[in-house]
N, C-alpha and C positions, 0 to 999 in steps of 0.2 A: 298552278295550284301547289299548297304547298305541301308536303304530304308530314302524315303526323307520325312522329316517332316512336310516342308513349302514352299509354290510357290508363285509367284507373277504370277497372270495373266492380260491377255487383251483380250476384248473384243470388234471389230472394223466391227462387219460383215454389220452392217447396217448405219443407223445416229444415235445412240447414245452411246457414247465414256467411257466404262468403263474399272476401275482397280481394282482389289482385292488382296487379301492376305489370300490365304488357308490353313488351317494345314490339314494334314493328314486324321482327324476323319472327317472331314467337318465341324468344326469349322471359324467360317469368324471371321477374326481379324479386320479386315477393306475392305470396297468395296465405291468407291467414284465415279460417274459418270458425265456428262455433255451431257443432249441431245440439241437438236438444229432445238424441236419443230419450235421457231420463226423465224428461217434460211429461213425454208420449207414451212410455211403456207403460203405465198402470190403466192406460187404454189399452193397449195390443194396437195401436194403429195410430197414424196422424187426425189431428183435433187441428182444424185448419183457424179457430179462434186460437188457441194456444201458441201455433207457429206463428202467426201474424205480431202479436205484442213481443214472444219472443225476441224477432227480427229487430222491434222498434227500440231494445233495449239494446241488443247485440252489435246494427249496425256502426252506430256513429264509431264507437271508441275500433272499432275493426279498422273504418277507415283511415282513424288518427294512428294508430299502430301500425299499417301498412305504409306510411308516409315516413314516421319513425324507421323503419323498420328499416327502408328504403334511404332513408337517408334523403327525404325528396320534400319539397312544399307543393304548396299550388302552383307556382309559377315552372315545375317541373313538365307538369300534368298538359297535354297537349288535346286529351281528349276523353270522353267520359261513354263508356258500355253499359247495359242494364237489361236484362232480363227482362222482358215485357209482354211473353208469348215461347208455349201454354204454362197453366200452373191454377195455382191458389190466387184467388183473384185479391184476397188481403195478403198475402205475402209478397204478391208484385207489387201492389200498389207501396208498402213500406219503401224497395226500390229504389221506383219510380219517383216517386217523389223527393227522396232524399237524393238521390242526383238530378232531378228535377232543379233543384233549391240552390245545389253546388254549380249547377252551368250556370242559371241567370245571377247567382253571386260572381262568380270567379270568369265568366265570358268564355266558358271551356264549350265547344261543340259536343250534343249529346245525340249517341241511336240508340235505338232499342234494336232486342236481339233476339231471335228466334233459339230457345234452348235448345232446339233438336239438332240446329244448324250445327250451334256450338261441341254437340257430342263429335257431329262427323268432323269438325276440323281439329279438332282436341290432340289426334296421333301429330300435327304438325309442333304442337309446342315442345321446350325444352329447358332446360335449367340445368344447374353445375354435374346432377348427376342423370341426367336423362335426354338422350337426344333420339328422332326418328330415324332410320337408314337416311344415309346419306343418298341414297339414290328415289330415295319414295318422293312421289308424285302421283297427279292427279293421270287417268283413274282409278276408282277402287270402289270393292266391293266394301260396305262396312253394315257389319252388326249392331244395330244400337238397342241393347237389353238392359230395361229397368224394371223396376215395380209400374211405372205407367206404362210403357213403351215396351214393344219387341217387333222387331222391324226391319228390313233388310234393305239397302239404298246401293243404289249404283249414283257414287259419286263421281261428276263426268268432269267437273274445275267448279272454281268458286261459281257459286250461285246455279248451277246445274246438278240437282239432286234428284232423281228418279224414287219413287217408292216403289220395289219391286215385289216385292212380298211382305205379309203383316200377317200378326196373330190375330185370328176369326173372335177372339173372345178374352180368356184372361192374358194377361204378359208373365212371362217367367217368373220375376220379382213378385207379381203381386201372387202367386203360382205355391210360389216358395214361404212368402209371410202366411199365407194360408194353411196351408202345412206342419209350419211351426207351429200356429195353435193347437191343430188337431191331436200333434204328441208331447205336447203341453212346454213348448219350448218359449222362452223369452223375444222380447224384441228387441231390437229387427230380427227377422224370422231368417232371412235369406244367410246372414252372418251363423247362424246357431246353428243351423242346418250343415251350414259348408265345416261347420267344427266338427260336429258330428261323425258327419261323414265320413270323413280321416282313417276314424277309428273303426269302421264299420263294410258289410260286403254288400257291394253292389249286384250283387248277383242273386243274394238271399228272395228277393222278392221281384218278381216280374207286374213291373205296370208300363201301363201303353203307350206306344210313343205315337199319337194320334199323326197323321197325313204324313208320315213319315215315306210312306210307298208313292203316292202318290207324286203325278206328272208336273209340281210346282212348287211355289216358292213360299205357300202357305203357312204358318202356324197356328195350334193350338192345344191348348194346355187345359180346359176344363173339363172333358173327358179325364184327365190325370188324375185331377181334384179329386173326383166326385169318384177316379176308382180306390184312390185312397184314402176316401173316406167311406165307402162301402167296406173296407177291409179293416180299417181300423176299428168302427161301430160293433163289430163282431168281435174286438180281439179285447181279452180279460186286459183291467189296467197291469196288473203284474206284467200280463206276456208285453205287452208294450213297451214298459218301462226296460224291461229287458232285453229287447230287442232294436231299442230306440237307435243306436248306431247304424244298424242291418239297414231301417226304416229309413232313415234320413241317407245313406250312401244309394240305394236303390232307388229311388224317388228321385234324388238329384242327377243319377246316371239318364234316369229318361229324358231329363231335360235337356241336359247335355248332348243325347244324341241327336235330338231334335235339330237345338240350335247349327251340333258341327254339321249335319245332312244338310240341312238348308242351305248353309252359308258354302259349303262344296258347291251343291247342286245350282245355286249364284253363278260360284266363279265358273263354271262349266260354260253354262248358257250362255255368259255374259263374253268369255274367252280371256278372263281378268286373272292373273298369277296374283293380284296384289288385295292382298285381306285384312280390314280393321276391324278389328270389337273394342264396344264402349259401351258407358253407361253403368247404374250401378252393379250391376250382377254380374260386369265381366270380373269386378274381383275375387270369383268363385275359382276355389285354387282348380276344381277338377274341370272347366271348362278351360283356364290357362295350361292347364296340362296337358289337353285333348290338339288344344291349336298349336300347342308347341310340335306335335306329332307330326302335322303338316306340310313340316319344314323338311328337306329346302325344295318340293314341289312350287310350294308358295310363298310369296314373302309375307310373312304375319308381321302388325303392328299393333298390339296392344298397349295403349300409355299406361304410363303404372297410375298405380289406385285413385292419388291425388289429382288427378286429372281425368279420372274415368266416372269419378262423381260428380255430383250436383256442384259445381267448382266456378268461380269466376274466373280463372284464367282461359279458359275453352271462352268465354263473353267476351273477355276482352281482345283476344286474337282474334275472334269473328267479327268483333267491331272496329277494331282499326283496318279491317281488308275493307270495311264495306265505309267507313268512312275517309279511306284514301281512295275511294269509286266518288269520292264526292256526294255520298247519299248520309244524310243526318235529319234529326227530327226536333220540331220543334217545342211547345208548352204543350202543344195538343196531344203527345204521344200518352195511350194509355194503356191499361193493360189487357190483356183477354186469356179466357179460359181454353181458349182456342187455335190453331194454327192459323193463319192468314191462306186466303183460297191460291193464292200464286206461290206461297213455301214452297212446296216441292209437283212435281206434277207427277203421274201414275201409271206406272206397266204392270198393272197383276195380271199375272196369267195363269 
């Protein structure tokens, strides 16, 4: 068999619209993106009709610009990635079908790709200014923290993913965009919050860091919510307004400690030195701060930003591994709202 060198992927599971170019090793030759923060913000939230047409306008010319960009045609392109699973079931299907169209045009083998997959192998890619330790390897504990997702995996090698502990109810990100509305902060909520906070004391206001004591690997953050929103219903808009710094650094410190408690108390159980955070909320500078702290107990791998988000080159490294396994799909692949029941299998304890 002959194994493929180079993929074009896409990425379309949410609102924001990316393409990449992966070689083999996990080298990004190029990854060009378009979100559509300004679409969404006069809602306070994602309009999944809105992200979908968005995509349908966004994608083509991303892909002709990452080819451009690349210096590459089709006859470069060795193999084709696609987000297929979970998401917005109109934003996959844009996608899907538009590299649906490109493989039986151009004879390029296509998979679809599990986005959750793609956050855990994400720390392997690399580019002119970003490379992993040279000694990181599979296993590892990794955080995967977004607005959908908060979730802790013991990744054992490719295609051996353990879900070892998950948030009971909200996820961090969507934790945080809730928040923001409450002291009347713009979207995305989790970005205005982390600005915030900078300027502000974590220490000013005490809220709960739910199952924080507790014997596992759990989370949860809606207890957080709802006690910062009991506190806030009370508090005059002036005192708010001016306190809003205080508010936002104090609120994010709970989160923070949640997630580093857990992801320790991981590597303990697990007897793993080796720790990933991804997904969108690890670009929260004071969570990269926390894990920086760590060091050198642990070895931390956080990929920077471009690859911690919703990104196609995390798609297209996950799909040239599982299409040099020889596994690819055909016309029939579609999308789902859902994980597939064999993605990962499960130790909560």
């Amino acid at each position: 068999m002959n194994l493929i060198q180079r993929v074009l992927a896409v990425e379309t599971s949410c609102d924001d619209t990316s393409v990449a170019i992966v070689e083999a090793d996990g080298t990004v030759l190029t990854q060009v993106s378009a979100n559509q923060d300004l679409e969404h913000a006069p809602y306070g939230g994602i309009v999944p009709e809105i992200a979908s047409r968005n995509h349908s306008i966004s994608l083509l010319p991303l892909i002709q610009h990452s080819l451009d960009k690349s210096q590459l045609t089709w006859k470069d392109i060795h193999g084709l990635a696609v987000t297929n699973r979970p998401g917005l079931i109109g934003s996959l299907i844009v996608g899907i079908m538009t590299l649906k169209s490109i493989s039986q045009a151009y004879d390029i083998p296509l998979i679809g790709v599990n986005h959750l997959e793609g956050h855990l192998l994400a720390p392997f890619l690399k580019d002119e200014s970003y490379q992993p330790p040279q000694d990181f390897t599979y296993p590892y504990i990794a955080l995967a923290v977004s607005g959908g997702h908060s979730s802790l995996y013991w990744v054992k090698s490719l295609t051996e993913y353990v879900v070892i502990g998950t948030t009971k109810d909200d996820a961090a990100g969507e934790a945080f965009d809730k928040f923001a509305k409450m002291v009347g902060l713009g979207y995305p909520g989790g970005v205005q919050v982390d600005k915030c906070a900078k300027l502000g004391d974590p220490t000013k206001y005490q809220f709960p860091r739910s199952l924080i004591l507790e014997d596992n690997l759990m989370m949860s953050f809606s207890g957080l919510k709802s006690s910062a929103h009991r506190l806030l219903e009370k508090m005059p808009p002036e005192e708010m307004a001016k306190n809003q710094n205080d508010l936002c650094a104090s609120f994010q410190e709970a989160i923070v400690d949640v997630l580093i408690n857990k992801m320790v108390k991981a590597a303990e159980r697990y007897k793993c030195n080796r720790l990933v955070i991804t997904g969108g909320v690890s670009a929260n500078s004071r969570l990269r701060e926390k894990v920086a702290q760590l060091a050198p107990k642990y070895q931390t791998v956080i990929p920077p930003i471009r690859y911690c988000t919703d990104n196609a080159a995390m798609i297209g490294y996950t799909g040239i591994l599982r299409l040099n396994r020889g596994e690819k799909n055909d016309l029939s692949l579609g999308p789902s709202p859902q994980l597939y029941e064999n993605d990962f299998s499960y130790n909560l304890q």
